[in-house]
Jmol script that loads the backbone (N, CA, C; Angstrom):
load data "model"
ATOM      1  N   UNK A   1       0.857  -1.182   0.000  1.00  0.00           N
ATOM      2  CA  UNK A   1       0.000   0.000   0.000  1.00  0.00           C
ATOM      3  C   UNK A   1       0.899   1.241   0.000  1.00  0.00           C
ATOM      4  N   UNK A   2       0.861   2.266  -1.303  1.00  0.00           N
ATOM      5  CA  UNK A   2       1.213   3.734  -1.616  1.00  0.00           C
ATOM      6  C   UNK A   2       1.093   4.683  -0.340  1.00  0.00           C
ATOM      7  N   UNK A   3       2.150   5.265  -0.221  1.00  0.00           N
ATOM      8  CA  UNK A   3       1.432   6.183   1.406  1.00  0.00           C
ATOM      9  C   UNK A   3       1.057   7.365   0.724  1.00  0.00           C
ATOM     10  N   UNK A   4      -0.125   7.960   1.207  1.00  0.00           N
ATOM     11  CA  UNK A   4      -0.696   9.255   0.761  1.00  0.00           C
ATOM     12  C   UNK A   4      -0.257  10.504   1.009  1.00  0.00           C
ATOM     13  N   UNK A   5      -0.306  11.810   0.272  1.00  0.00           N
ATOM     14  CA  UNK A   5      -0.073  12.977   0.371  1.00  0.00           C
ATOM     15  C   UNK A   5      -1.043  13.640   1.202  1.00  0.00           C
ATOM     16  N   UNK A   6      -0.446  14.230   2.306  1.00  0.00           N
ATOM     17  CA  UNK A   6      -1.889  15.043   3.045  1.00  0.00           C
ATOM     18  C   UNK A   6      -2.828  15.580   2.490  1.00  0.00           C
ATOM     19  N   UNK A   7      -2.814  16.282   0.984  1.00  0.00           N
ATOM     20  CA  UNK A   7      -4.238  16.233   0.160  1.00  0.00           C
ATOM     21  C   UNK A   7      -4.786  14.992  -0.326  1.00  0.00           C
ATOM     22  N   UNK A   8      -3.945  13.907  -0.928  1.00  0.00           N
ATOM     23  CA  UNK A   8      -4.242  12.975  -0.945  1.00  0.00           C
ATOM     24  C   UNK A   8      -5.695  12.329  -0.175  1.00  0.00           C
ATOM     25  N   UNK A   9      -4.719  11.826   1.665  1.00  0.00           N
ATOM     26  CA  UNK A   9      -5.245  11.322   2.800  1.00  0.00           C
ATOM     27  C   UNK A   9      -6.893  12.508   3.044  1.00  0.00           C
ATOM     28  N   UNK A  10      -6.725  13.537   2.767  1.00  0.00           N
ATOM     29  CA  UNK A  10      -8.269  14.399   3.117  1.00  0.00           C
ATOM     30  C   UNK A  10      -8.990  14.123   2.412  1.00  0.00           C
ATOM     31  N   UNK A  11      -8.780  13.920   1.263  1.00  0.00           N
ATOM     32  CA  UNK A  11      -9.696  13.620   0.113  1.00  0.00           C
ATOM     33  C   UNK A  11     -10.407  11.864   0.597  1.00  0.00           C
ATOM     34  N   UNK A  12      -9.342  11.222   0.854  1.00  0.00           N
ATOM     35  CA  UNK A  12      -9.827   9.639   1.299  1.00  0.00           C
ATOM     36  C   UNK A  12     -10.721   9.551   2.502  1.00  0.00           C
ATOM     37  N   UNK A  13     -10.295  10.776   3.221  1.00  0.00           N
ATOM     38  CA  UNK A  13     -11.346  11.005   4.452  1.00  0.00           C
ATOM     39  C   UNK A  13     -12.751  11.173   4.154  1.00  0.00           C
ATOM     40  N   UNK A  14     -12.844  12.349   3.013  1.00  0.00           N
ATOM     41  CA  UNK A  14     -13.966  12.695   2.517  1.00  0.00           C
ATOM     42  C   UNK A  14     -14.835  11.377   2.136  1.00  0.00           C
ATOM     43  N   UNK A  15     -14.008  10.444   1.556  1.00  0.00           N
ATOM     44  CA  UNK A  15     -14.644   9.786   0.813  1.00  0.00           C
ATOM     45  C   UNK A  15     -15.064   8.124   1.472  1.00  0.00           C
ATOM     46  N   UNK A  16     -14.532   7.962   2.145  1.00  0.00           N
ATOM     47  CA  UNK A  16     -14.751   7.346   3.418  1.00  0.00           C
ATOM     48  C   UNK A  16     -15.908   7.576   4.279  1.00  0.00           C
ATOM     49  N   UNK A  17     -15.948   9.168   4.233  1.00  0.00           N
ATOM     50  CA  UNK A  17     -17.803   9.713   4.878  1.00  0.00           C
ATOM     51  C   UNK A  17     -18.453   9.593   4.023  1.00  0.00           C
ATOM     52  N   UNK A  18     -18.537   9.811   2.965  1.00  0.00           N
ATOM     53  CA  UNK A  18     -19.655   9.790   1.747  1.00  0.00           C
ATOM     54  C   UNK A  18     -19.764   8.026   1.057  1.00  0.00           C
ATOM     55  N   UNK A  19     -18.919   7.530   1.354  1.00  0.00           N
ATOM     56  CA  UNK A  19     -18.618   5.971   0.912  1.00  0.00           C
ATOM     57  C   UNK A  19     -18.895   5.879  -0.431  1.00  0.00           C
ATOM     58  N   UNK A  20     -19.769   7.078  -1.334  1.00  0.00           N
ATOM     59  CA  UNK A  20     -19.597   6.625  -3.146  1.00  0.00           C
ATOM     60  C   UNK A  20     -19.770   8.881  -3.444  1.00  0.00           C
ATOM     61  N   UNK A  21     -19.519   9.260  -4.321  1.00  0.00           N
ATOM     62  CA  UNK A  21     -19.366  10.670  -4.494  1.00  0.00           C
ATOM     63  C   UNK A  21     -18.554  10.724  -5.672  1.00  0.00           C
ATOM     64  N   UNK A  22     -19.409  11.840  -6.907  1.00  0.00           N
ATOM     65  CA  UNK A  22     -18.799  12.645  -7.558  1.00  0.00           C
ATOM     66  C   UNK A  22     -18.019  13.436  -6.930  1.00  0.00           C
ATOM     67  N   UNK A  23     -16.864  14.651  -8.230  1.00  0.00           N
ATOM     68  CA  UNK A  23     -15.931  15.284  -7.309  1.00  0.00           C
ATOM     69  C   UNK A  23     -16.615  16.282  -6.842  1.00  0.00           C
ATOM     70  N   UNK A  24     -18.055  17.180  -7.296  1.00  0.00           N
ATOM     71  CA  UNK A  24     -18.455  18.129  -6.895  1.00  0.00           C
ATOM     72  C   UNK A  24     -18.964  17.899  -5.536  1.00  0.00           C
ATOM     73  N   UNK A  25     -19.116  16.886  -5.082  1.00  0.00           N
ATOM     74  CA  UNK A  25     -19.809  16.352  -3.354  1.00  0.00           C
ATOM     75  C   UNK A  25     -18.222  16.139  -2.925  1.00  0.00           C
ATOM     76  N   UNK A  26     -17.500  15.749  -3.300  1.00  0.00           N
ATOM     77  CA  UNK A  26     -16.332  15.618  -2.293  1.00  0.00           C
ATOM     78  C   UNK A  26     -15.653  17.512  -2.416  1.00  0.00           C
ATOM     79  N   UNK A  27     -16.043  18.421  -3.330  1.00  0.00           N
ATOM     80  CA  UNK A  27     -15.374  19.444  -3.044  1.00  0.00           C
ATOM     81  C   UNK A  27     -16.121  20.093  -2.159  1.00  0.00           C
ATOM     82  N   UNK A  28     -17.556  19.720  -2.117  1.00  0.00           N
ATOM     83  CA  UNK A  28     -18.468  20.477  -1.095  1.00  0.00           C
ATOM     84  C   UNK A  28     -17.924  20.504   0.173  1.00  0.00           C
ATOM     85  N   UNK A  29     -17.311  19.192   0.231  1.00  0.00           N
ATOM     86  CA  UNK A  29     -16.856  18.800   2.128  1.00  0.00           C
ATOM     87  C   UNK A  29     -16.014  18.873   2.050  1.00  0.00           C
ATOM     88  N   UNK A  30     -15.154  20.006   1.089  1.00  0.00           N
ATOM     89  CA  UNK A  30     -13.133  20.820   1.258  1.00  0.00           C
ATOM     90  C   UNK A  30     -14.372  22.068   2.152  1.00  0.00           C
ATOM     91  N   UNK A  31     -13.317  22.200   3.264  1.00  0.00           N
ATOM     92  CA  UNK A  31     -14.123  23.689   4.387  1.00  0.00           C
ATOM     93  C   UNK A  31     -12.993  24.717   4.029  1.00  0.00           C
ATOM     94  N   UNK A  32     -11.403  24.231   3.830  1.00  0.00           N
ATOM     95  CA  UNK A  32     -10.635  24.639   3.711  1.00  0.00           C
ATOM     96  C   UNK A  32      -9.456  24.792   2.237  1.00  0.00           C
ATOM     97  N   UNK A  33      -9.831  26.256   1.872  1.00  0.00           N
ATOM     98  CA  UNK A  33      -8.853  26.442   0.686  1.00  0.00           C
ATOM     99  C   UNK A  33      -9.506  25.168  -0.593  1.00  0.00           C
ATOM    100  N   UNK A  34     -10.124  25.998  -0.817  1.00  0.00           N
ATOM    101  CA  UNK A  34     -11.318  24.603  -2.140  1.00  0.00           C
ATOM    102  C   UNK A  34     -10.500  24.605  -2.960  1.00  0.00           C
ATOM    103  N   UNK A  35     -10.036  23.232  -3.898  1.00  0.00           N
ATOM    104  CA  UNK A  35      -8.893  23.730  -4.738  1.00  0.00           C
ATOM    105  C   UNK A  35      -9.588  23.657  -5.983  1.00  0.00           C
ATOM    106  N   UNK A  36      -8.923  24.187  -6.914  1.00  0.00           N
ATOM    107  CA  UNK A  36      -9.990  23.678  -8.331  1.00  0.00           C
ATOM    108  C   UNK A  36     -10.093  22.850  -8.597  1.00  0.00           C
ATOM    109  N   UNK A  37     -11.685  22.749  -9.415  1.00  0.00           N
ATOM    110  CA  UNK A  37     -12.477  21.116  -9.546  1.00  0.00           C
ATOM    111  C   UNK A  37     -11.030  20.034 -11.023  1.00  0.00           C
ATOM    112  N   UNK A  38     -10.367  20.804 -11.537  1.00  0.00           N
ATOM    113  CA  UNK A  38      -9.635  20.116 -12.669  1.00  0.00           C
ATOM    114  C   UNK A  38      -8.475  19.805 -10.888  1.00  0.00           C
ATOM    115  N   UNK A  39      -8.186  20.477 -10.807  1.00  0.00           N
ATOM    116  CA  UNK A  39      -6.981  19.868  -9.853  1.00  0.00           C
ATOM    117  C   UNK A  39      -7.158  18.554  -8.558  1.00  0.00           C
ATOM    118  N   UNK A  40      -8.738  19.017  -8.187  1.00  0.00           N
ATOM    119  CA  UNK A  40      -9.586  17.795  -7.348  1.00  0.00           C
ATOM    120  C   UNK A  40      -9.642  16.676  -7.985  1.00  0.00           C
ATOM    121  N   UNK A  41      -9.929  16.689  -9.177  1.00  0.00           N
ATOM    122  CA  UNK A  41     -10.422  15.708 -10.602  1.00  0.00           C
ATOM    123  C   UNK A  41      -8.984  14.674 -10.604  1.00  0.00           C
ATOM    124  N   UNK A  42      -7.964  15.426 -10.454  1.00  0.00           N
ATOM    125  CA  UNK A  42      -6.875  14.946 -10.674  1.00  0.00           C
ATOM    126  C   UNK A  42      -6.310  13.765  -9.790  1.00  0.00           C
ATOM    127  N   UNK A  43      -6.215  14.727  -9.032  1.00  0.00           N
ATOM    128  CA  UNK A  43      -6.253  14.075  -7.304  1.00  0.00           C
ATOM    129  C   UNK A  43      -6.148  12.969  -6.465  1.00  0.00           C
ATOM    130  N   UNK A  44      -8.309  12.393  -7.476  1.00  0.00           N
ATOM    131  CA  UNK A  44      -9.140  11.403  -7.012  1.00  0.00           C
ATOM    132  C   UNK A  44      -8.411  10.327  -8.122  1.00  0.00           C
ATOM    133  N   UNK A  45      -8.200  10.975  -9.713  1.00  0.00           N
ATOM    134  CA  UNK A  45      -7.953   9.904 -10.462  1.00  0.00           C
ATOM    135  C   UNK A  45      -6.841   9.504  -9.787  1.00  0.00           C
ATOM    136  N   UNK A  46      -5.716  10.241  -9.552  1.00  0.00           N
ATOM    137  CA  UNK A  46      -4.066   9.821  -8.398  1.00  0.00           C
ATOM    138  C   UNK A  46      -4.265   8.815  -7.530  1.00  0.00           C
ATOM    139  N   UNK A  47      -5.643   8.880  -6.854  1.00  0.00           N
ATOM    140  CA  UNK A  47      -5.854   7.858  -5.520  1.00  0.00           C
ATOM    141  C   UNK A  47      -6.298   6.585  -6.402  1.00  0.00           C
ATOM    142  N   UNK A  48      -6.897   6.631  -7.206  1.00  0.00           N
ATOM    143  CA  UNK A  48      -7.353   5.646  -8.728  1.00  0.00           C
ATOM    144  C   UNK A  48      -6.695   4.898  -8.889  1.00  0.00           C
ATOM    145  N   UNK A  49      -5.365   5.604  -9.493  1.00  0.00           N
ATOM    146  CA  UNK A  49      -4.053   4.959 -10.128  1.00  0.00           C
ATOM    147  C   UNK A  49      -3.362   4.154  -8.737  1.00  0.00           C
ATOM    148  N   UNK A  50      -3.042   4.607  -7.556  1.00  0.00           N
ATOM    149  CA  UNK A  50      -2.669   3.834  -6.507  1.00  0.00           C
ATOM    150  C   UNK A  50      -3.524   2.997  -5.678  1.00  0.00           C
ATOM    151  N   UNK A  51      -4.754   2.864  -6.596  1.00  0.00           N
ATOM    152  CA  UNK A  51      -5.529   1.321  -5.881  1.00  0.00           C
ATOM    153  C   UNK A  51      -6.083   1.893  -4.750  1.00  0.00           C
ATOM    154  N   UNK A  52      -6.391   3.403  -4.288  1.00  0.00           N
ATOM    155  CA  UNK A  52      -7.708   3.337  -3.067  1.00  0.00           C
ATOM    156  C   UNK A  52      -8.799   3.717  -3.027  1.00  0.00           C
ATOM    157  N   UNK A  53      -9.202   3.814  -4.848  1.00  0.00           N
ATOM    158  CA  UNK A  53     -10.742   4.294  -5.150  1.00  0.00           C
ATOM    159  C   UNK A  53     -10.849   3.540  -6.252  1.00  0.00           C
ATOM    160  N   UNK A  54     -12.220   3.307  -7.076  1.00  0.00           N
ATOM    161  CA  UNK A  54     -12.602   3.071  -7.860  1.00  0.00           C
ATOM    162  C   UNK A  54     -13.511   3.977  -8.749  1.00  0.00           C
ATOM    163  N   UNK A  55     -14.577   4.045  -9.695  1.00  0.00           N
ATOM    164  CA  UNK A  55     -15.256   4.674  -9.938  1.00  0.00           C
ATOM    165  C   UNK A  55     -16.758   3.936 -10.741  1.00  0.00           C
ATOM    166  N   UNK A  56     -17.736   4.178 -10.968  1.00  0.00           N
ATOM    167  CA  UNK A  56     -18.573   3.956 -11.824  1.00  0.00           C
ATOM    168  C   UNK A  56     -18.905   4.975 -12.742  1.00  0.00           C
ATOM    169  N   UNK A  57     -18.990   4.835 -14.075  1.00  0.00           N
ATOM    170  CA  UNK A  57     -19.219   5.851 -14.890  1.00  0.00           C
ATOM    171  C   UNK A  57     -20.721   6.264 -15.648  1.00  0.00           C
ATOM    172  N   UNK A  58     -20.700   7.237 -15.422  1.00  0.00           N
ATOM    173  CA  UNK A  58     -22.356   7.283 -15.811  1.00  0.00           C
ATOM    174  C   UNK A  58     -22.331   8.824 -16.714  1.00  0.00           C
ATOM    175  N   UNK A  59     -22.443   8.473 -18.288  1.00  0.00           N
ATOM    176  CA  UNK A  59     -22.052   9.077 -19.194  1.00  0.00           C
ATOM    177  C   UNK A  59     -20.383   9.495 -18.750  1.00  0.00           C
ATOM    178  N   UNK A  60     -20.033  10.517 -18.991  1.00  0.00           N
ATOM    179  CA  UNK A  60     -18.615  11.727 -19.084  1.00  0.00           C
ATOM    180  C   UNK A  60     -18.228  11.872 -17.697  1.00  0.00           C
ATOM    181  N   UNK A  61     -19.262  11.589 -16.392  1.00  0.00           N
ATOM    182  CA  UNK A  61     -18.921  11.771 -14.987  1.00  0.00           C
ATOM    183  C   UNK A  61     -18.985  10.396 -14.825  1.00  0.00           C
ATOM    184  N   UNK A  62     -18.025  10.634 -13.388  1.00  0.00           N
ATOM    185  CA  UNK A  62     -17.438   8.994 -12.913  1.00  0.00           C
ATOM    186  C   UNK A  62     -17.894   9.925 -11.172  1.00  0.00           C
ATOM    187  N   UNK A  63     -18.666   8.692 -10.488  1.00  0.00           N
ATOM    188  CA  UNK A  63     -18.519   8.524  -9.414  1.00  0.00           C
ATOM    189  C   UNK A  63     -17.610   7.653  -8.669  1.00  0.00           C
ATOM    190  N   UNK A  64     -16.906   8.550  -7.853  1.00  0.00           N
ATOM    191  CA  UNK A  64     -15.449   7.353  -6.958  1.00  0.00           C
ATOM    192  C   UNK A  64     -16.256   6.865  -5.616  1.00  0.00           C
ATOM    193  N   UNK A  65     -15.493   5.862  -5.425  1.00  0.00           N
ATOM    194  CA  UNK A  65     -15.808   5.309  -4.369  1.00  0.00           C
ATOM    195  C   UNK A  65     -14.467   4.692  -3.493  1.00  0.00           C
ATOM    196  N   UNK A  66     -14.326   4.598  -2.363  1.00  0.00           N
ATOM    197  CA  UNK A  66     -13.808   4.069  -1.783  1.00  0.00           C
ATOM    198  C   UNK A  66     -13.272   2.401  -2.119  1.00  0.00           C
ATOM    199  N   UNK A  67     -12.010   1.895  -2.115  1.00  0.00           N
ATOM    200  CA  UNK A  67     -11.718   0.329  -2.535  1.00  0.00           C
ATOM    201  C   UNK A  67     -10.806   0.052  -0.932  1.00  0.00           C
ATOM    202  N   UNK A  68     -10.308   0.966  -0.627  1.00  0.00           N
ATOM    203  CA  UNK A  68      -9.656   0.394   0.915  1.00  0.00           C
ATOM    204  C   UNK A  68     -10.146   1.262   1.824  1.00  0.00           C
ATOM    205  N   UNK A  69     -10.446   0.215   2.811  1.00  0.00           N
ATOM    206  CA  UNK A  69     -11.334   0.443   4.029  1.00  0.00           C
ATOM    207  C   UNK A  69      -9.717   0.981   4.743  1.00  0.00           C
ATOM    208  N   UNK A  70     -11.226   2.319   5.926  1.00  0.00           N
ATOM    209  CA  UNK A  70     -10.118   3.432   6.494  1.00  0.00           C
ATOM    210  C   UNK A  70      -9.567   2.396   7.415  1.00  0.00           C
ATOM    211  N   UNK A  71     -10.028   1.236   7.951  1.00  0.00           N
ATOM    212  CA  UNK A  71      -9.564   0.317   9.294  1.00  0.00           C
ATOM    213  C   UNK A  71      -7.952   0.008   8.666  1.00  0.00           C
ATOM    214  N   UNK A  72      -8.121  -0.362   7.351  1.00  0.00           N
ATOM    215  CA  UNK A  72      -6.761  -0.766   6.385  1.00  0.00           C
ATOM    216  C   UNK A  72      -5.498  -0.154   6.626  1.00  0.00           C
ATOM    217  N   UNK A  73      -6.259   1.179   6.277  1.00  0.00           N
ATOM    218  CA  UNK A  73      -5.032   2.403   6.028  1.00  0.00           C
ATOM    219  C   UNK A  73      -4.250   2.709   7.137  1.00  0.00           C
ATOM    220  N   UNK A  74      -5.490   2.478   8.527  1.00  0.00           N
ATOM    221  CA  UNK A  74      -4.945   3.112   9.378  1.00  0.00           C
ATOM    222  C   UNK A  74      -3.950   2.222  10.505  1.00  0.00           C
ATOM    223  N   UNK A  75      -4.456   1.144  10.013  1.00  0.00           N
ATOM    224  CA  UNK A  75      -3.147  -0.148  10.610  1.00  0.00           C
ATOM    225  C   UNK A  75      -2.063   0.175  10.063  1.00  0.00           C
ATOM    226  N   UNK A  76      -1.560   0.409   8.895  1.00  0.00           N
ATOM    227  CA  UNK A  76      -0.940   0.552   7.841  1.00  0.00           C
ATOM    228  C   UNK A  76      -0.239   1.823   8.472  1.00  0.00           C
ATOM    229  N   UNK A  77      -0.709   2.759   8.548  1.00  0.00           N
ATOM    230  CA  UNK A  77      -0.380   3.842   8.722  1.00  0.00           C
ATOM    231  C   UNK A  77      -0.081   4.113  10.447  1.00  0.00           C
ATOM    232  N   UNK A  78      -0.764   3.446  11.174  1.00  0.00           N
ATOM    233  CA  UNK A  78       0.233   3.362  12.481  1.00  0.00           C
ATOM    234  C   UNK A  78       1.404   2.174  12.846  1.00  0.00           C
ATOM    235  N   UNK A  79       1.555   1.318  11.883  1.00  0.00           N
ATOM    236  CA  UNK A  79       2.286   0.494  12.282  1.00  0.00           C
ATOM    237  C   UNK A  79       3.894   1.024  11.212  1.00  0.00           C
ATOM    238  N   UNK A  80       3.737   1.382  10.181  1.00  0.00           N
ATOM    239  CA  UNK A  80       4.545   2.717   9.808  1.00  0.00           C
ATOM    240  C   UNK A  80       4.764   3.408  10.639  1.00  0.00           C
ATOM    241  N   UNK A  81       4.362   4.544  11.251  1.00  0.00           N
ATOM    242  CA  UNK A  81       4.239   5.256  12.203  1.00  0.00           C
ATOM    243  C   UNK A  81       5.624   4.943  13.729  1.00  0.00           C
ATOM    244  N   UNK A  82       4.872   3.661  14.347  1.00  0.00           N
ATOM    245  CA  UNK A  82       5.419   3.072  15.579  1.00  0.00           C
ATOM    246  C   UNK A  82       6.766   2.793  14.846  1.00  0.00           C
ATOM    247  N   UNK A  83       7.094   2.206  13.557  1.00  0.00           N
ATOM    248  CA  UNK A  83       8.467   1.635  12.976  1.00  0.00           C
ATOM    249  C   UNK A  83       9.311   2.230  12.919  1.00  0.00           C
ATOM    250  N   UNK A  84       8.894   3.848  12.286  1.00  0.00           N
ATOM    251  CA  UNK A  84       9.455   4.530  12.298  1.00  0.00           C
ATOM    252  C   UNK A  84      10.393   5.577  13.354  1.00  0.00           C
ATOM    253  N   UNK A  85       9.129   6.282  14.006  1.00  0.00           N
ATOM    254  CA  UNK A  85       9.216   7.127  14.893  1.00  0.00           C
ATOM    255  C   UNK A  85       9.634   6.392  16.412  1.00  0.00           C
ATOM    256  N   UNK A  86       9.229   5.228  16.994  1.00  0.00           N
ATOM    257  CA  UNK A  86       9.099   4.377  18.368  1.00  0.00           C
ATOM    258  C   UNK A  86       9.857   3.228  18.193  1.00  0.00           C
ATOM    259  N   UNK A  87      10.646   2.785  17.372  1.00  0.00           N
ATOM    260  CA  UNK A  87      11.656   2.058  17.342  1.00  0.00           C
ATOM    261  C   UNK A  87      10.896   0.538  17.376  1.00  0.00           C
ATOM    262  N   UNK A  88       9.444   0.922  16.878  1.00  0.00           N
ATOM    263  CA  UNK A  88       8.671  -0.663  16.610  1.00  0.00           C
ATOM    264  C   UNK A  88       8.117  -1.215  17.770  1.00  0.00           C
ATOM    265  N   UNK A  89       8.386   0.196  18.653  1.00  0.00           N
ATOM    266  CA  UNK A  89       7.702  -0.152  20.147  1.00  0.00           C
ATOM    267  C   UNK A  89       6.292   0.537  20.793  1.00  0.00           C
ATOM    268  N   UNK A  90       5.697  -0.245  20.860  1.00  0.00           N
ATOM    269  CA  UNK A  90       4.085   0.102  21.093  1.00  0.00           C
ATOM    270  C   UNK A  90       4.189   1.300  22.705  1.00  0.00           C
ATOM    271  N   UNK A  91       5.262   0.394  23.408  1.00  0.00           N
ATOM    272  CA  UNK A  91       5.303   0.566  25.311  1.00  0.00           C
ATOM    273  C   UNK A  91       6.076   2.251  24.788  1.00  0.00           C
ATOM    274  N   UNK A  92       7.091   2.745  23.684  1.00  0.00           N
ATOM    275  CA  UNK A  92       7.645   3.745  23.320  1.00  0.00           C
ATOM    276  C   UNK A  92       6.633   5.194  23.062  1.00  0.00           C
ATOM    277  N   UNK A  93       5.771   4.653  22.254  1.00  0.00           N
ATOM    278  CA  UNK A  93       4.678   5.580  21.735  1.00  0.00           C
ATOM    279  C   UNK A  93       3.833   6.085  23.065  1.00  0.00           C
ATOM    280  N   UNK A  94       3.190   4.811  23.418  1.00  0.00           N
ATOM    281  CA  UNK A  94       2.475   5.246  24.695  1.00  0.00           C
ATOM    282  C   UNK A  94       3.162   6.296  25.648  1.00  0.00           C
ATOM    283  N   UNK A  95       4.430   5.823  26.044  1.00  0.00           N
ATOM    284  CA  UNK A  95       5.231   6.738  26.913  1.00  0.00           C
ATOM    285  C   UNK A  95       5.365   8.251  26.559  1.00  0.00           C
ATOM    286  N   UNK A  96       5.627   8.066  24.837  1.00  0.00           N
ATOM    287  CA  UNK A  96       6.017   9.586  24.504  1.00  0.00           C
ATOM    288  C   UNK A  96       4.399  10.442  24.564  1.00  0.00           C
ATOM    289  N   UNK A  97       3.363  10.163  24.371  1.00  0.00           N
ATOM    290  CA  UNK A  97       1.999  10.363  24.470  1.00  0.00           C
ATOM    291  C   UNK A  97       1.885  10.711  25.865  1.00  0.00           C
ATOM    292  N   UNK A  98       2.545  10.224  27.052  1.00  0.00           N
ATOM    293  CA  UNK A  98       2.087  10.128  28.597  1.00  0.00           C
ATOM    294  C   UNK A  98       2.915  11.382  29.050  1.00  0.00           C
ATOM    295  N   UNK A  99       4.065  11.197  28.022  1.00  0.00           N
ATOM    296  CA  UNK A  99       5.205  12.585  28.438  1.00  0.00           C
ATOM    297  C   UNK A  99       4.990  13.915  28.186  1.00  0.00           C
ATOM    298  N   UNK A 100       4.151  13.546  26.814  1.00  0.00           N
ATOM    299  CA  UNK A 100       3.743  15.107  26.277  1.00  0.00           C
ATOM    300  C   UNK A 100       2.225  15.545  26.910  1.00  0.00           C
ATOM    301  N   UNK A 101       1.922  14.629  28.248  1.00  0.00           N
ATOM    302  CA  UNK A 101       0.210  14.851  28.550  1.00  0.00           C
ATOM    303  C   UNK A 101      -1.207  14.884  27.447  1.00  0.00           C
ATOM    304  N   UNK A 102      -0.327  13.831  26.562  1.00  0.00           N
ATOM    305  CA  UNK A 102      -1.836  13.601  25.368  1.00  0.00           C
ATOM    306  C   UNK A 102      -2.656  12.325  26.479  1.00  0.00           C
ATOM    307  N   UNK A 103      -2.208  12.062  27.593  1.00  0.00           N
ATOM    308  CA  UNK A 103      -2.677  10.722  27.504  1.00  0.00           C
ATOM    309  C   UNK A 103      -2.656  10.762  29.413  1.00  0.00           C
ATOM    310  N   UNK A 104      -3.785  10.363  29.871  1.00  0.00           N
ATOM    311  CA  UNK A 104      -4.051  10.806  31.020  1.00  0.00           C
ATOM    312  C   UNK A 104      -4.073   9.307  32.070  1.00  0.00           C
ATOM    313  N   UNK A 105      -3.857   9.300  33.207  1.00  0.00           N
ATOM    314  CA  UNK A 105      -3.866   8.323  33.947  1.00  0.00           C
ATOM    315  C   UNK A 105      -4.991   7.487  34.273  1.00  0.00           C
ATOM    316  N   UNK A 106      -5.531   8.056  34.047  1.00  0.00           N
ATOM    317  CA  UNK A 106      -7.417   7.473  33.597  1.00  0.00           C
ATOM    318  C   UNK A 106      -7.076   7.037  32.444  1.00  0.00           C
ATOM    319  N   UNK A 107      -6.668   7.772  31.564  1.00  0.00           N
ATOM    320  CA  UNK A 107      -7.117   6.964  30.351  1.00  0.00           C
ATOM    321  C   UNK A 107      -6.353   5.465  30.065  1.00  0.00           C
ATOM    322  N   UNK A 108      -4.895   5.985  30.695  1.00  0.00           N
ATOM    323  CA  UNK A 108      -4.657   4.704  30.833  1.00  0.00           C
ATOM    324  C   UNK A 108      -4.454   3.362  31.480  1.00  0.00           C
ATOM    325  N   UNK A 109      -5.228   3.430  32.626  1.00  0.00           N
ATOM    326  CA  UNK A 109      -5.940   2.905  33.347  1.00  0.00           C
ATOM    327  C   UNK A 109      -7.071   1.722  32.547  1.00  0.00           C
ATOM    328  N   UNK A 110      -7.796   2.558  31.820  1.00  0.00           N
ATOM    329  CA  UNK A 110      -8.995   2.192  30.880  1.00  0.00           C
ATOM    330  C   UNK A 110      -8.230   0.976  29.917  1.00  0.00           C
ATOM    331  N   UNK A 111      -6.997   1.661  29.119  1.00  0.00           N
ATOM    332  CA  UNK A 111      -6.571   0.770  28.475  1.00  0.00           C
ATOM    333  C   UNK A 111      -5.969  -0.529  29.050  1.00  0.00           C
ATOM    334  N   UNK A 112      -5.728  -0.598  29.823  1.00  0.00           N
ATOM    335  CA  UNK A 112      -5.421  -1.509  30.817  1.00  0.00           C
ATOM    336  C   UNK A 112      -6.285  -2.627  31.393  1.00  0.00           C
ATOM    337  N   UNK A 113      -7.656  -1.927  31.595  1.00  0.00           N
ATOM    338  CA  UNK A 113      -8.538  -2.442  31.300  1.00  0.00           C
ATOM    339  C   UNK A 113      -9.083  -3.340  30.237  1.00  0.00           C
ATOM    340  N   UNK A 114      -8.961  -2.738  29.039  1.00  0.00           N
ATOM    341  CA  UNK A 114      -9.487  -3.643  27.733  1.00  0.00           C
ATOM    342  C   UNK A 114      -8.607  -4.494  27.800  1.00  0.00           C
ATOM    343  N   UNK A 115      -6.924  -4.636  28.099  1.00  0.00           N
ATOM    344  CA  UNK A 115      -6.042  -5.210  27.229  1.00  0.00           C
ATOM    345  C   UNK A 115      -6.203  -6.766  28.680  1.00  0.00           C
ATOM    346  N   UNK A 116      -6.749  -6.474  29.588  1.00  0.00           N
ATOM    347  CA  UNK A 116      -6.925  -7.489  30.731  1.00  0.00           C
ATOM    348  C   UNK A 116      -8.655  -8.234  30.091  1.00  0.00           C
ATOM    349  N   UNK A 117      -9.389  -7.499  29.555  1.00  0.00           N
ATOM    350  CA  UNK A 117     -10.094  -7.576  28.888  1.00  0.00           C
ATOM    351  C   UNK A 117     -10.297  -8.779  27.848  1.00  0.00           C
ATOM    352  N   UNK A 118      -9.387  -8.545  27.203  1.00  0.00           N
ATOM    353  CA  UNK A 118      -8.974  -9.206  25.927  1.00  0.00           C
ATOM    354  C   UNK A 118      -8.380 -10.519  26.260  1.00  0.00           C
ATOM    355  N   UNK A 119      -7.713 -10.653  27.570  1.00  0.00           N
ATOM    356  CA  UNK A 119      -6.859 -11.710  27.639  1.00  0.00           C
ATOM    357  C   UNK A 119      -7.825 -13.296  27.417  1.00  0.00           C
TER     358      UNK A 119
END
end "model"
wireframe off; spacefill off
backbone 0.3
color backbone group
């Protein structure tokens, strides 16, 4: 799996909420800096060509749709992530999260919970 360009990844977001959409419904839900519909057009075909949309065509317009589920990407994209940045260490990430106060003693408490949970 291709890793995405942050316009890229927004656009997959979009389309992920809408689960099937022409480009004029996915430019509706740009809030920020709308880019032009030929450059959007482009974009979606880009995500096309790297296998994470499809389309159906109905005359001259193509509706895209989603082909990889966001659960996919986002394994994908945190286990990249941990490899990179945490040295492939799950106990690393958490810590740096606990250090910078993203991540509260309750909360991880809770997780502690599920993962006793799970056993």
């Amino acid at each position: 799996m291709q890793k995405l360009t942050n316009k890229e990844e927004e656009i997959m977001h979009i389309l992920w909420k809408l689960e099937k959409a022409f480009v004029k419904e996915v430019m509706a839900e740009i809030t920020e800096e709308q880019p032009h519909y030929n450059t959007l057009s482009t974009t979606i075909r880009n995500l096309e060509e790297k296998g994470f949309v499809s389309h159906n065509a109905f005359g001259n317009t193509h509706q895209y749709f989603p082909i990889v589920k966001k659960e996919d990407y986002r394994k994908k994209f945190m286990n990249t992530a941990i490899d990179n940045y945490f040295n492939s260490s799950y106990k690393n990430m958490v810590s740096f999260f606990a250090k910078e106060e993203k991540i509260s003693a309750d909360e991880l408490r809770e997780i502690l919970d599920m993962i006793e949970k799970n056993k």
